[in-house]
VEXRO-608072 format. One record per atom (N, C-alpha, C): residue number from 1; residue in three letters; chain; atom name; x, y, z. Coordinates in steps of 0.2 Angstrom, whole numbers, plus 2048, in hexadecimal, padded with zeros to 3 digits. Each point is the difference from the previous one (the first is absolute). Layout:
% residues N
@nr = NUM; rest = ALA; kette = A; atom = CA; c1 = X; c2 = Y; c3 = Z
...
END
This chain:
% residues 98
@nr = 1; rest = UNK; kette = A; atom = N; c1 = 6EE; c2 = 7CB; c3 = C88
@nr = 1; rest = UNK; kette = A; atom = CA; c1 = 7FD; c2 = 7FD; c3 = 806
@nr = 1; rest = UNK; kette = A; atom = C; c1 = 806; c2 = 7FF; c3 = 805
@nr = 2; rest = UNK; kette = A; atom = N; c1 = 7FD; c2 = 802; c3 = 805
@nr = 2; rest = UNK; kette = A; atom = CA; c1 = 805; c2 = 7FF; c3 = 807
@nr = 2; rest = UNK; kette = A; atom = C; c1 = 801; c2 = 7F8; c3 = 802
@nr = 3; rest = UNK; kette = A; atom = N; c1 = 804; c2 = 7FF; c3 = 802
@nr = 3; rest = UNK; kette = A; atom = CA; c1 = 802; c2 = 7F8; c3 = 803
@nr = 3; rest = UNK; kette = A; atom = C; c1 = 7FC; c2 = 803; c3 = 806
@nr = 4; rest = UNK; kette = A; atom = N; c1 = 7FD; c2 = 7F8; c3 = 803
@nr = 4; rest = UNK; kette = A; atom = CA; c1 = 7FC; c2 = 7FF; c3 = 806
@nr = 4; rest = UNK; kette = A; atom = C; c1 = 804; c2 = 802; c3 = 806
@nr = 5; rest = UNK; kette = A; atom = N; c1 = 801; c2 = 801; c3 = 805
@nr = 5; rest = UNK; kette = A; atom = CA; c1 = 803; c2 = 802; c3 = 807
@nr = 5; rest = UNK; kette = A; atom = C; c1 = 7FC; c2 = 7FB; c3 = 806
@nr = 6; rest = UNK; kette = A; atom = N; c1 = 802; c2 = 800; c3 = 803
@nr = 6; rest = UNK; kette = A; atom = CA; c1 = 7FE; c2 = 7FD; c3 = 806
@nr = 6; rest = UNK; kette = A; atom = C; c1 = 7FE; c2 = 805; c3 = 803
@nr = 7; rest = UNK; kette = A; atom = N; c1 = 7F8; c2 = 801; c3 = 804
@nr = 7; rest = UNK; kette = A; atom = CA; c1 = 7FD; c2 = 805; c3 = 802
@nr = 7; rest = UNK; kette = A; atom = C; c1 = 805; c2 = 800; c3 = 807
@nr = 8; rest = UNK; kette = A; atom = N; c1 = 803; c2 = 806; c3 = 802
@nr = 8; rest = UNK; kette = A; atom = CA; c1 = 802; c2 = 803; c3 = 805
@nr = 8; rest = UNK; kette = A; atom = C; c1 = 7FC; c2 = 803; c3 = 805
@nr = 9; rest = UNK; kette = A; atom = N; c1 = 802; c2 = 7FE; c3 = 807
@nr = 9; rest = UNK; kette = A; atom = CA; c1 = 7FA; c2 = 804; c3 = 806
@nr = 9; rest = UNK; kette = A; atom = C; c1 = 806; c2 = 804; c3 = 805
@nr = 10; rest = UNK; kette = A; atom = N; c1 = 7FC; c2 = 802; c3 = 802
@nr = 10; rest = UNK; kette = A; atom = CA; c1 = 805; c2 = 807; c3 = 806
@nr = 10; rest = UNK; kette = A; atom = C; c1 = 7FC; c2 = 7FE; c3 = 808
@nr = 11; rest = UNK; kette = A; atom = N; c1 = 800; c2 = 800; c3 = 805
@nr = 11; rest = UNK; kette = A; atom = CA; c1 = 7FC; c2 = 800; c3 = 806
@nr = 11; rest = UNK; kette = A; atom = C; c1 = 7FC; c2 = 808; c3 = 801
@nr = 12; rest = UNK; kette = A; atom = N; c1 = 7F9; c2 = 7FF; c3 = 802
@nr = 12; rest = UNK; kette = A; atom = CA; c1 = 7FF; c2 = 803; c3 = 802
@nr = 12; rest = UNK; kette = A; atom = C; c1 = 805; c2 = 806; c3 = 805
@nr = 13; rest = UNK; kette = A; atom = N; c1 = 802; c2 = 7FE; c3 = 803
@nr = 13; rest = UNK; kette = A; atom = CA; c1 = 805; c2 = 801; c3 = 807
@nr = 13; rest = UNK; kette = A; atom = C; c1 = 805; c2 = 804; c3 = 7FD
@nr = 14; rest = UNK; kette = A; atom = N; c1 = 803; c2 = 800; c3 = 7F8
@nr = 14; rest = UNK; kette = A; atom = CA; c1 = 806; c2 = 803; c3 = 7FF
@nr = 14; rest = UNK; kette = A; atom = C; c1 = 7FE; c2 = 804; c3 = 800
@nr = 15; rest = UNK; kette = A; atom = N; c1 = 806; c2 = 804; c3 = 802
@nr = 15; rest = UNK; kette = A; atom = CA; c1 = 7FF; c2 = 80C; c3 = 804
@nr = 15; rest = UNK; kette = A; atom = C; c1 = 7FE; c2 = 803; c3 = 7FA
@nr = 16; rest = UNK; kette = A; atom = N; c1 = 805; c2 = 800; c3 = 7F9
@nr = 16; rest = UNK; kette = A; atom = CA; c1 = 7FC; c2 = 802; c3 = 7F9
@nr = 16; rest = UNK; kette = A; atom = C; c1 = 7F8; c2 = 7FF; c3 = 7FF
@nr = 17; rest = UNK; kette = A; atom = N; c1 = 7FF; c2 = 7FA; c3 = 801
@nr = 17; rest = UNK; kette = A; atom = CA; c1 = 7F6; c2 = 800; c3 = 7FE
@nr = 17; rest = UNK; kette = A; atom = C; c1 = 7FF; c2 = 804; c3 = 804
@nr = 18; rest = UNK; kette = A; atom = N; c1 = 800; c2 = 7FC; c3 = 807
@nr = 18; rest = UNK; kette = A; atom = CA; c1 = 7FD; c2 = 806; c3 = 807
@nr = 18; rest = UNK; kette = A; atom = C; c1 = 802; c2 = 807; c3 = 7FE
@nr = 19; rest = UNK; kette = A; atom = N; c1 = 806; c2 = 804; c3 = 7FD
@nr = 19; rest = UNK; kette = A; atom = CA; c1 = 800; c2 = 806; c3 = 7FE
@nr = 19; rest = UNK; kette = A; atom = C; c1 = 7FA; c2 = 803; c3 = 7FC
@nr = 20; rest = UNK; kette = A; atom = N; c1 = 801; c2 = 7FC; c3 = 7FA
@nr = 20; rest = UNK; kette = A; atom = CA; c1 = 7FD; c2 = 802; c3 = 7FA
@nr = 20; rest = UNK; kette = A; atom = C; c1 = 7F7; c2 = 800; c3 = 803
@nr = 21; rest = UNK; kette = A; atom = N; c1 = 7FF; c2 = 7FB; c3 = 804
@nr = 21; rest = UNK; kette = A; atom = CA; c1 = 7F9; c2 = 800; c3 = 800
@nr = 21; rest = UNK; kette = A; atom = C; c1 = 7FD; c2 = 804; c3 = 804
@nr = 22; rest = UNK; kette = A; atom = N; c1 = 804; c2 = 804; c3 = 804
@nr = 22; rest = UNK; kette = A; atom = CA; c1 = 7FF; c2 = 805; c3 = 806
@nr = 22; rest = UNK; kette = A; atom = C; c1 = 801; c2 = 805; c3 = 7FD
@nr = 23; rest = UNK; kette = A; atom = N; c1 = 804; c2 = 802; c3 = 7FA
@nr = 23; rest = UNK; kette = A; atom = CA; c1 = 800; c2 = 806; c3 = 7FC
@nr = 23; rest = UNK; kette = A; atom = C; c1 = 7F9; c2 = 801; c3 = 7FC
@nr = 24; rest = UNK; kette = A; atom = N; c1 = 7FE; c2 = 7FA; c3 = 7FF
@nr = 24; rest = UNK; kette = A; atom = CA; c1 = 7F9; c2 = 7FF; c3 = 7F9
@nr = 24; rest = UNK; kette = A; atom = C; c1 = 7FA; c2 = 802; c3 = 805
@nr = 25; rest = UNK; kette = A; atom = N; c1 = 801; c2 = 7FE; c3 = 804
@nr = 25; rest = UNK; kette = A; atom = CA; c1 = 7F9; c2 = 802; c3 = 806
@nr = 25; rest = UNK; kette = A; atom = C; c1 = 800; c2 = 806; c3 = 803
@nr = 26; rest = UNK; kette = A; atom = N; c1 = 806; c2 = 804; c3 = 802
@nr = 26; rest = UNK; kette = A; atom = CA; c1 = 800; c2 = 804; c3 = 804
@nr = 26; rest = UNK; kette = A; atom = C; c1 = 7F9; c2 = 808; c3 = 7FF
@nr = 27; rest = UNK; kette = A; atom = N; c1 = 801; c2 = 7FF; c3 = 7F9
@nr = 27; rest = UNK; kette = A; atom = CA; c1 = 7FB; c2 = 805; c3 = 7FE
@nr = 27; rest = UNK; kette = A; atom = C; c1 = 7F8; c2 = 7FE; c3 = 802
@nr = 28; rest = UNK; kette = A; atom = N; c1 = 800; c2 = 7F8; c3 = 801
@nr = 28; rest = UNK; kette = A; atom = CA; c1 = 7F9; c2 = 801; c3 = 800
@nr = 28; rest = UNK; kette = A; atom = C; c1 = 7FE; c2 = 7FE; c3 = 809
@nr = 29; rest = UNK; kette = A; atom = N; c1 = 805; c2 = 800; c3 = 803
@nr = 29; rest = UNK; kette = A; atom = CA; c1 = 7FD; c2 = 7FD; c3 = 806
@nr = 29; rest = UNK; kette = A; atom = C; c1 = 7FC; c2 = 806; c3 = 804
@nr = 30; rest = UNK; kette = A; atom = N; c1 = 7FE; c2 = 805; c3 = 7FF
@nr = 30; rest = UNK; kette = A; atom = CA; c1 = 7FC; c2 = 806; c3 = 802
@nr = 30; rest = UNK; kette = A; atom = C; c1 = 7F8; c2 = 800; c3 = 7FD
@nr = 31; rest = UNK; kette = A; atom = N; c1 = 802; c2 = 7FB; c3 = 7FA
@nr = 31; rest = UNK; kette = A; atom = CA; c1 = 7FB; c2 = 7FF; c3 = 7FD
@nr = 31; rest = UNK; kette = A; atom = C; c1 = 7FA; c2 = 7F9; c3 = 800
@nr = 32; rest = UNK; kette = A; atom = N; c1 = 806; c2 = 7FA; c3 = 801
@nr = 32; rest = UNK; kette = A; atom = CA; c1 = 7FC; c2 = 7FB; c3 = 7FE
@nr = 32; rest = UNK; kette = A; atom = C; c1 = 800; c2 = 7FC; c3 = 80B
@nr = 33; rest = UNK; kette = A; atom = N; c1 = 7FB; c2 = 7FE; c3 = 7FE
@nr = 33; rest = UNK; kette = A; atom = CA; c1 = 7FE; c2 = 7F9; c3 = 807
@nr = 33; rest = UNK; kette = A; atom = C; c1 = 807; c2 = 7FE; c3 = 801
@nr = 34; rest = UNK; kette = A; atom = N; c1 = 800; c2 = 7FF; c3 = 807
@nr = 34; rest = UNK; kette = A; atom = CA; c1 = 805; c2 = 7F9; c3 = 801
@nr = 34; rest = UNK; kette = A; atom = C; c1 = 800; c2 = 7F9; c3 = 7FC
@nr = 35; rest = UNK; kette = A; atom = N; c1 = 7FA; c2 = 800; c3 = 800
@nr = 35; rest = UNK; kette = A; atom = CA; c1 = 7FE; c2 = 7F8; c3 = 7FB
@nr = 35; rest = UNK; kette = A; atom = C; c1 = 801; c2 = 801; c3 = 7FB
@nr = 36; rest = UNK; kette = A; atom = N; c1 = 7FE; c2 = 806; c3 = 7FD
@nr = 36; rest = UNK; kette = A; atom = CA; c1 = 801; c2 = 800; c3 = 7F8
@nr = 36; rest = UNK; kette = A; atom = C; c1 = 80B; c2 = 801; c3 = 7FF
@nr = 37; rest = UNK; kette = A; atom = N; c1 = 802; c2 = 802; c3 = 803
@nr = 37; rest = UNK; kette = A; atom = CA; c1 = 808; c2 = 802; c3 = 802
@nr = 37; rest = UNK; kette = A; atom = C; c1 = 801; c2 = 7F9; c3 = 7FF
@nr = 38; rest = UNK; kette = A; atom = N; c1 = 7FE; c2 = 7FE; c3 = 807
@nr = 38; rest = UNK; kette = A; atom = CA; c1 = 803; c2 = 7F7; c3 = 7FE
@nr = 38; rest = UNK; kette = A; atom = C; c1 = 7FF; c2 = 7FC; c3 = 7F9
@nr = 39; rest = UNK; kette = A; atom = N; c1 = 7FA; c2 = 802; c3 = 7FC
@nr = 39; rest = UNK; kette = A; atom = CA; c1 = 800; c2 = 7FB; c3 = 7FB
@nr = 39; rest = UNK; kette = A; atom = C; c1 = 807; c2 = 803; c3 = 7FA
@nr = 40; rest = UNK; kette = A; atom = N; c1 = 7FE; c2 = 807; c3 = 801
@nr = 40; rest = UNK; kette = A; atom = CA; c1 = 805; c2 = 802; c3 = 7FB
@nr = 40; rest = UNK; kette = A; atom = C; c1 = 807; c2 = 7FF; c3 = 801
@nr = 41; rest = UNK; kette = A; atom = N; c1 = 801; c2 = 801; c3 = 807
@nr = 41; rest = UNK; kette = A; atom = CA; c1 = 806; c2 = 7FB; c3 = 802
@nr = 41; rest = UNK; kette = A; atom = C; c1 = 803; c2 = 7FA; c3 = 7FB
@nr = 42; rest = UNK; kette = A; atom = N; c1 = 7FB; c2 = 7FD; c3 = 802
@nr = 42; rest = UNK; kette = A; atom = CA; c1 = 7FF; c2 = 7F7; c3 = 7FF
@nr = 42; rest = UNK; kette = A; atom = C; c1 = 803; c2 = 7FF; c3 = 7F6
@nr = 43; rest = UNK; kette = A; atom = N; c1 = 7FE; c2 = 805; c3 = 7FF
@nr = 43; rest = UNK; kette = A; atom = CA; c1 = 7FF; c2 = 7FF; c3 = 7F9
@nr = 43; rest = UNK; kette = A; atom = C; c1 = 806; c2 = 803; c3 = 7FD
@nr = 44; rest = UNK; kette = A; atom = N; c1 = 802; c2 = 805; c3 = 803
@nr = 44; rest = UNK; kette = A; atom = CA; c1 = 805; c2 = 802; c3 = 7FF
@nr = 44; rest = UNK; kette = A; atom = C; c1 = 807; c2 = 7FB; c3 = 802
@nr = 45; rest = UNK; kette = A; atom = N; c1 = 800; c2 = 801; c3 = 806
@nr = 45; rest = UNK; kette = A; atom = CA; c1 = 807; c2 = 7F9; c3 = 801
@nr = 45; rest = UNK; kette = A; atom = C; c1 = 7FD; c2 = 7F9; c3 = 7FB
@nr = 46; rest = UNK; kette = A; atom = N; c1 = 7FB; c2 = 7FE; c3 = 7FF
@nr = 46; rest = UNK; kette = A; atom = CA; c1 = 800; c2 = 7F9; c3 = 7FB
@nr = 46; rest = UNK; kette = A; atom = C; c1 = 805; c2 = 804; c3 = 7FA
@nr = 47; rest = UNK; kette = A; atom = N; c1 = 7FD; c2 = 805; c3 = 7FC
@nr = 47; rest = UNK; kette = A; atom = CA; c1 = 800; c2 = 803; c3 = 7F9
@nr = 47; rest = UNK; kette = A; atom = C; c1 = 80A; c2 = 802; c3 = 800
@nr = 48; rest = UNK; kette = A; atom = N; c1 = 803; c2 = 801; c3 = 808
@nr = 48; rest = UNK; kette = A; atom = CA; c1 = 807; c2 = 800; c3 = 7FF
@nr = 48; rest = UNK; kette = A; atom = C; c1 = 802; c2 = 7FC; c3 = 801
@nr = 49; rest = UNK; kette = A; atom = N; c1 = 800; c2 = 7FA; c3 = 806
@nr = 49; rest = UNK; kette = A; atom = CA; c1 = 802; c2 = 7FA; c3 = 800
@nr = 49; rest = UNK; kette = A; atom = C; c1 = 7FF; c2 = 7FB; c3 = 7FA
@nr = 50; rest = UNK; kette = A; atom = N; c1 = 7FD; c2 = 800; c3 = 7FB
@nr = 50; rest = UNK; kette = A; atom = CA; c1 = 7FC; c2 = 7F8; c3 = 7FC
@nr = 50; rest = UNK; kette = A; atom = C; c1 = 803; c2 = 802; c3 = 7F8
@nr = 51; rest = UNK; kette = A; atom = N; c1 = 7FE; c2 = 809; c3 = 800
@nr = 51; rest = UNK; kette = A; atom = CA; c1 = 801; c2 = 800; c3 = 7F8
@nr = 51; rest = UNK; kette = A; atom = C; c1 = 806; c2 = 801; c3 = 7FD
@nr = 52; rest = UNK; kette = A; atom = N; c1 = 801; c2 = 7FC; c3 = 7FC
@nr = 52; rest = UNK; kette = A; atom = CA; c1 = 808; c2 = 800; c3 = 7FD
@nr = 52; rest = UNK; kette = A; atom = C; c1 = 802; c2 = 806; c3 = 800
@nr = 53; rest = UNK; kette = A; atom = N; c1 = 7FC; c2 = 805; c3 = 7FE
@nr = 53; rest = UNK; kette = A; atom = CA; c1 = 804; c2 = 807; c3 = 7FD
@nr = 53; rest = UNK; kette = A; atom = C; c1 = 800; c2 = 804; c3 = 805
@nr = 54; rest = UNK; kette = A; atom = N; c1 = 7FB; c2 = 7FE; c3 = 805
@nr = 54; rest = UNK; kette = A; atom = CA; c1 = 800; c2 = 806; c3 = 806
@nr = 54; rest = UNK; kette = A; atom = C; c1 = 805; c2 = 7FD; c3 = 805
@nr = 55; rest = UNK; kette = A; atom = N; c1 = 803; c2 = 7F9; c3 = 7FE
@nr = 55; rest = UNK; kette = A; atom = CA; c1 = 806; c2 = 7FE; c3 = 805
@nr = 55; rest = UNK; kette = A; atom = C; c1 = 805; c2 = 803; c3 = 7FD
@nr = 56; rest = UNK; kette = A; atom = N; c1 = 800; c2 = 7FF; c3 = 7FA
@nr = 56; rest = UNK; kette = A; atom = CA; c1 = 809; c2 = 802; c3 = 7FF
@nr = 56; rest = UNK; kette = A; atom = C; c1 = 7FE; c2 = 80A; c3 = 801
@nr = 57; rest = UNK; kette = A; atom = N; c1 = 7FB; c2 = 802; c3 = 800
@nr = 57; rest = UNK; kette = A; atom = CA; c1 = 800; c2 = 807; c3 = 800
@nr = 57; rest = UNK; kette = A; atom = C; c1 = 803; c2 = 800; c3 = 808
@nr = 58; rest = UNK; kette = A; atom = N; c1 = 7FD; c2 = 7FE; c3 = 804
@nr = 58; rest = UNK; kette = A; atom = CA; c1 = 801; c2 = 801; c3 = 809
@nr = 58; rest = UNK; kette = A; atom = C; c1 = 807; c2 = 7FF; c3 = 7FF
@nr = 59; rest = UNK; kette = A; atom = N; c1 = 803; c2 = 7F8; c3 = 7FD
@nr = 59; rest = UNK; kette = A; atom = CA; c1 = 808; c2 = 801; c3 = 802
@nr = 59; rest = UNK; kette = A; atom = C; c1 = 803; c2 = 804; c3 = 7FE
@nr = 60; rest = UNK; kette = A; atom = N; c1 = 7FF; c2 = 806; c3 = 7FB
@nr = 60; rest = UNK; kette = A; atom = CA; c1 = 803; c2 = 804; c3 = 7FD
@nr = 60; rest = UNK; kette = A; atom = C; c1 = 800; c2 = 808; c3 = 803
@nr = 61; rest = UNK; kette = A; atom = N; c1 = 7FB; c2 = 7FF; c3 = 805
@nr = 61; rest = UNK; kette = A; atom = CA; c1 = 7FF; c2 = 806; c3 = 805
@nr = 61; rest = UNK; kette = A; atom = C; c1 = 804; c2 = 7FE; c3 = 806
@nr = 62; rest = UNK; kette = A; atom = N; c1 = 802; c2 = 7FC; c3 = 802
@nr = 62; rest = UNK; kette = A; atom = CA; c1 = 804; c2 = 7FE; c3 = 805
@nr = 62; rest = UNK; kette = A; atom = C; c1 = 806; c2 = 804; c3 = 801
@nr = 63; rest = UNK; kette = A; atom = N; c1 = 802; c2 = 802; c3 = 806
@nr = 63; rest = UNK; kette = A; atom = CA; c1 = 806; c2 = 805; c3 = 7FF
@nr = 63; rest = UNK; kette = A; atom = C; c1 = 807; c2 = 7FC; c3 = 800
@nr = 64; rest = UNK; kette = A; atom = N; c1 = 806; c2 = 803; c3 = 7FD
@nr = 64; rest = UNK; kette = A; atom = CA; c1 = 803; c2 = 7FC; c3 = 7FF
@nr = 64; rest = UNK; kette = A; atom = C; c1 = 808; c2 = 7FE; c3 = 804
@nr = 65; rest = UNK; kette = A; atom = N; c1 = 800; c2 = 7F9; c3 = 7FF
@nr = 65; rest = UNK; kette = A; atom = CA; c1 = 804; c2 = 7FE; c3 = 805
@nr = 65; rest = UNK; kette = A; atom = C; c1 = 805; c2 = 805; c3 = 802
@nr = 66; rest = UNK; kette = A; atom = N; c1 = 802; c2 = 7FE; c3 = 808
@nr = 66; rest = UNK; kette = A; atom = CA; c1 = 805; c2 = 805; c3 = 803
@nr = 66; rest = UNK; kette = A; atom = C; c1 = 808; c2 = 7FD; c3 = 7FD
@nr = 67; rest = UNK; kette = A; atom = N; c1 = 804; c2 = 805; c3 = 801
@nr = 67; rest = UNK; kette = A; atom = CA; c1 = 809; c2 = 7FD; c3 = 7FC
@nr = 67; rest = UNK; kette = A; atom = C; c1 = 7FF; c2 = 802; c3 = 809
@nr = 68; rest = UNK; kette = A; atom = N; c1 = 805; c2 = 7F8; c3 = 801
@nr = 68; rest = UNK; kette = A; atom = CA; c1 = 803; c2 = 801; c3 = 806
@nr = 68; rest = UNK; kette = A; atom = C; c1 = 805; c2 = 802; c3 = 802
@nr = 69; rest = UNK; kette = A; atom = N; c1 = 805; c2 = 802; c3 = 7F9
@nr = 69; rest = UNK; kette = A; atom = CA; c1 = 807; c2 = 802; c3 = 802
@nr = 69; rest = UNK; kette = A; atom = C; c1 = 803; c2 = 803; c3 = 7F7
@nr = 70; rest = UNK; kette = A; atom = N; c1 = 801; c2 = 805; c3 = 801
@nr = 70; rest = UNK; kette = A; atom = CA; c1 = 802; c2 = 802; c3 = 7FA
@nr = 70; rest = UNK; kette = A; atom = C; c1 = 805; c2 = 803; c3 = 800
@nr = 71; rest = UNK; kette = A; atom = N; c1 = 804; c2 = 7FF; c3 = 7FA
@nr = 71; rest = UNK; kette = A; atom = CA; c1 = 808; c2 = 803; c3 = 7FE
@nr = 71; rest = UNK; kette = A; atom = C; c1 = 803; c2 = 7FE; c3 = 7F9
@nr = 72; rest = UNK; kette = A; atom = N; c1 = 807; c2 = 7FF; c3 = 7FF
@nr = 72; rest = UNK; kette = A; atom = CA; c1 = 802; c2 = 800; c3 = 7FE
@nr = 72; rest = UNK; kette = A; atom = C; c1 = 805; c2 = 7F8; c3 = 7FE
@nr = 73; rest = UNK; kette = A; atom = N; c1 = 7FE; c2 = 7FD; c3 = 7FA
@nr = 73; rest = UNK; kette = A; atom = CA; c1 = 805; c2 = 7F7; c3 = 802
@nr = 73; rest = UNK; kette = A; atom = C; c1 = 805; c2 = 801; c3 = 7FD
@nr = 74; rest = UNK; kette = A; atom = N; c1 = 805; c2 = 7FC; c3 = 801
@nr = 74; rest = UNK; kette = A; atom = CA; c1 = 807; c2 = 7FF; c3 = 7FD
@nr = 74; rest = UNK; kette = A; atom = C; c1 = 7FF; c2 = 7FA; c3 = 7FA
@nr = 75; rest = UNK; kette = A; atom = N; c1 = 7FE; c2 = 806; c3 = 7FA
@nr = 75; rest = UNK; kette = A; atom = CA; c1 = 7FF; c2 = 7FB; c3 = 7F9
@nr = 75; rest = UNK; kette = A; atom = C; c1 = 806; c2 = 7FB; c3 = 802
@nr = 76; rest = UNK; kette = A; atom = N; c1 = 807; c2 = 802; c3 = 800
@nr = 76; rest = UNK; kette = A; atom = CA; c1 = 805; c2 = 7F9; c3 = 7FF
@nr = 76; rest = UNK; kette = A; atom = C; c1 = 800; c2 = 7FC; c3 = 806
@nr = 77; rest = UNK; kette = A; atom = N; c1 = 7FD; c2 = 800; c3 = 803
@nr = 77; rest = UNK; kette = A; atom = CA; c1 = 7FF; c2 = 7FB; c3 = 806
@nr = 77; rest = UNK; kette = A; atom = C; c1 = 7FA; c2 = 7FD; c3 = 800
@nr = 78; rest = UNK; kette = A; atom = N; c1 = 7FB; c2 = 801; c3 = 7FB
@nr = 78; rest = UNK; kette = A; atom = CA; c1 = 7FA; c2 = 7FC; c3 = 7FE
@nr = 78; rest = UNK; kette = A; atom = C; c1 = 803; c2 = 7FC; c3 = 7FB
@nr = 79; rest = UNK; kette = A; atom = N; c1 = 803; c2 = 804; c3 = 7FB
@nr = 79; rest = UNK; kette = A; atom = CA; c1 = 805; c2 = 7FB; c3 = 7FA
@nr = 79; rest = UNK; kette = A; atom = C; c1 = 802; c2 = 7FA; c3 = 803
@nr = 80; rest = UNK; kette = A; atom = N; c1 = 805; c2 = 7FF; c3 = 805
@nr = 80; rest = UNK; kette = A; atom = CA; c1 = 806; c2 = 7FE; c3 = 805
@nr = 80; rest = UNK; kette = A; atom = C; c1 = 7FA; c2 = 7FA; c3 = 801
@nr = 81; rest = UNK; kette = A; atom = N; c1 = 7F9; c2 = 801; c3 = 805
@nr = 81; rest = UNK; kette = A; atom = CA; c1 = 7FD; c2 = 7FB; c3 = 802
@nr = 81; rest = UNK; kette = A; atom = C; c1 = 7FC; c2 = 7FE; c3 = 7FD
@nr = 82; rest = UNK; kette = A; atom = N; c1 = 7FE; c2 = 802; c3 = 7F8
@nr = 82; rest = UNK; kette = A; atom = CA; c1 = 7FD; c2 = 7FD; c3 = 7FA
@nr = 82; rest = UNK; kette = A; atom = C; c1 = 805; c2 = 7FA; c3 = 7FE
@nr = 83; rest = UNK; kette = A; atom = N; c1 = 805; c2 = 802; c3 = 7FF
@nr = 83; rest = UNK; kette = A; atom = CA; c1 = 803; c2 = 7FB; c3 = 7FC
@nr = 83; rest = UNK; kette = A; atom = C; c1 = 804; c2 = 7FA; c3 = 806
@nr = 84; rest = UNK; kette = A; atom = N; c1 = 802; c2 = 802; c3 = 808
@nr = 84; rest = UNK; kette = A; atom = CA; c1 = 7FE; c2 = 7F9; c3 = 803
@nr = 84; rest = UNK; kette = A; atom = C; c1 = 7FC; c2 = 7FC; c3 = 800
@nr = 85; rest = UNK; kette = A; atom = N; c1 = 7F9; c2 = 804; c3 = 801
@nr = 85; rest = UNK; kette = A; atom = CA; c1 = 7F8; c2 = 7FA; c3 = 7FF
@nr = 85; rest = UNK; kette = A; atom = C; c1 = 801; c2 = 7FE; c3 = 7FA
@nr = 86; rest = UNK; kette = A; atom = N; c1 = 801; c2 = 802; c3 = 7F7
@nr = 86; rest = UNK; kette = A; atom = CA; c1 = 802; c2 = 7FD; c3 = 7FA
@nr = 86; rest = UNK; kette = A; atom = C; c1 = 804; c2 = 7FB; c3 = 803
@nr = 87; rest = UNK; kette = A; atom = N; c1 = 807; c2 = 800; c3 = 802
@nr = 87; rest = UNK; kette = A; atom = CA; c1 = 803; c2 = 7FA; c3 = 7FF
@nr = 87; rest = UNK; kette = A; atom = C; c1 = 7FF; c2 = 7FC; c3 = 807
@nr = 88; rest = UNK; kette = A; atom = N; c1 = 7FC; c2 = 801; c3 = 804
@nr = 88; rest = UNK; kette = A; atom = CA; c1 = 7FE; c2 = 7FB; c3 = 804
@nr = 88; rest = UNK; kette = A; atom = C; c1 = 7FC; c2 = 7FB; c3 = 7FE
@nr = 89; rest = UNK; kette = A; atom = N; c1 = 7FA; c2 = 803; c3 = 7FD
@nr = 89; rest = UNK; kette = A; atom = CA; c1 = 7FB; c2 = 7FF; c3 = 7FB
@nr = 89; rest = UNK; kette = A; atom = C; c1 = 803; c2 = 7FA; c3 = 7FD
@nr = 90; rest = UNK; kette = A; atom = N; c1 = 807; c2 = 801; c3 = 7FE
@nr = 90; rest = UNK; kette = A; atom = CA; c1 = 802; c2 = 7FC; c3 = 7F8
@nr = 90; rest = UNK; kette = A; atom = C; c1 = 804; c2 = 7FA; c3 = 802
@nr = 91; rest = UNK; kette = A; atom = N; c1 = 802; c2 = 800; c3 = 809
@nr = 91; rest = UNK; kette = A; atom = CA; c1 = 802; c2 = 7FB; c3 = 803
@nr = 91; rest = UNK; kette = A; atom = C; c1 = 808; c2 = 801; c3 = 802
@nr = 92; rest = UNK; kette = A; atom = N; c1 = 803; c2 = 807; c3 = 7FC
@nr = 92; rest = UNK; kette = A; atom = CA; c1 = 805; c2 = 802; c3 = 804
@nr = 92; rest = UNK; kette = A; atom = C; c1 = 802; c2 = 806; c3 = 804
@nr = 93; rest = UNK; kette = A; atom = N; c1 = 804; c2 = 802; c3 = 802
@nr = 93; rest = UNK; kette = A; atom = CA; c1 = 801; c2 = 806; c3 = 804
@nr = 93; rest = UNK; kette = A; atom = C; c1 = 806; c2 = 806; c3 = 7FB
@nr = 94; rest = UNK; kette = A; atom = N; c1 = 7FD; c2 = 803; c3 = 803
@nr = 94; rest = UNK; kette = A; atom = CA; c1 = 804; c2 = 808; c3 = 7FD
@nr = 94; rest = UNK; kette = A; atom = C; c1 = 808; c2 = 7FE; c3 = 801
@nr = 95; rest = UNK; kette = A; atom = N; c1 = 803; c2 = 7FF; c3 = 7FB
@nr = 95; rest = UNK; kette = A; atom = CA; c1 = 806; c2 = 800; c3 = 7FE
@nr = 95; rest = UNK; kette = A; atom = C; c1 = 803; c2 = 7FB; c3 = 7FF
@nr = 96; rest = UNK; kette = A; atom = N; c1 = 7FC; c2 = 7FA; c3 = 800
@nr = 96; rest = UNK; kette = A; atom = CA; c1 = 803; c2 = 7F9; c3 = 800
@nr = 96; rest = UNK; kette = A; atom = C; c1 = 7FE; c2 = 7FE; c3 = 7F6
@nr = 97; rest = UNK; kette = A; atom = N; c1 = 807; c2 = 7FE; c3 = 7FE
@nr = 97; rest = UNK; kette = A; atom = CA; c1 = 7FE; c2 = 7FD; c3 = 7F7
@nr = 97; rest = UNK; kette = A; atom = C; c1 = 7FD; c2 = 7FB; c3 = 7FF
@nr = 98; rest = UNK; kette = A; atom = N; c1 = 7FE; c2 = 800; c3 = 7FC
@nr = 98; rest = UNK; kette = A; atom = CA; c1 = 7FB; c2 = 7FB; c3 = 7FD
@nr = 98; rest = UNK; kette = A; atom = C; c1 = 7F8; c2 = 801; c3 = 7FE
END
């Protein structure tokens, strides 16, 4: 049995649902009524915004975030300011006894 989750919602408005529910239609809008377009709309964006599993499915199709800068880091220069945050942390400074 699964642990309970707190039911998760997405907006209407998010660019994913709005994708996903313009892809789902597209084949039928030659077919169905305005009016009937809208209700299937309607049912659609509830059925991806409301359902646990159709939410975490949309956030899963979301494209993925942009790197703003990428290269190469100086592992011993992260070490250098890992271990002054450690000892500031601890109430001292890098090089001081005790």
């Amino acid at each position: 049995m699964q642990p309970h989750r707190p039911a998760a919602t997405l907006s209407p408005d998010d660019p994913t649902v709005i994708a996903q529910v313009e892809r789902a239609l597209a084949p039928y809008k030659d077919l169905l009524t305005p009016a009937l377009l809208a209700v299937f709309r309607e049912e659609l964006e509830h059925a991806l915004t409301t359902d646990p599993i159709a939410v975490d499915m949309v956030k899963r199709l979301r494209p993925a975030p942009v790197v703003q800068r990428s290269g190469e880091r100086d592992a011993d220069a992260e070490a250098a300011g890992a271990e002054d945050t450690a000892g500031a942390m601890r109430g001292r400074t890098r090089g001081s006894a005790g």
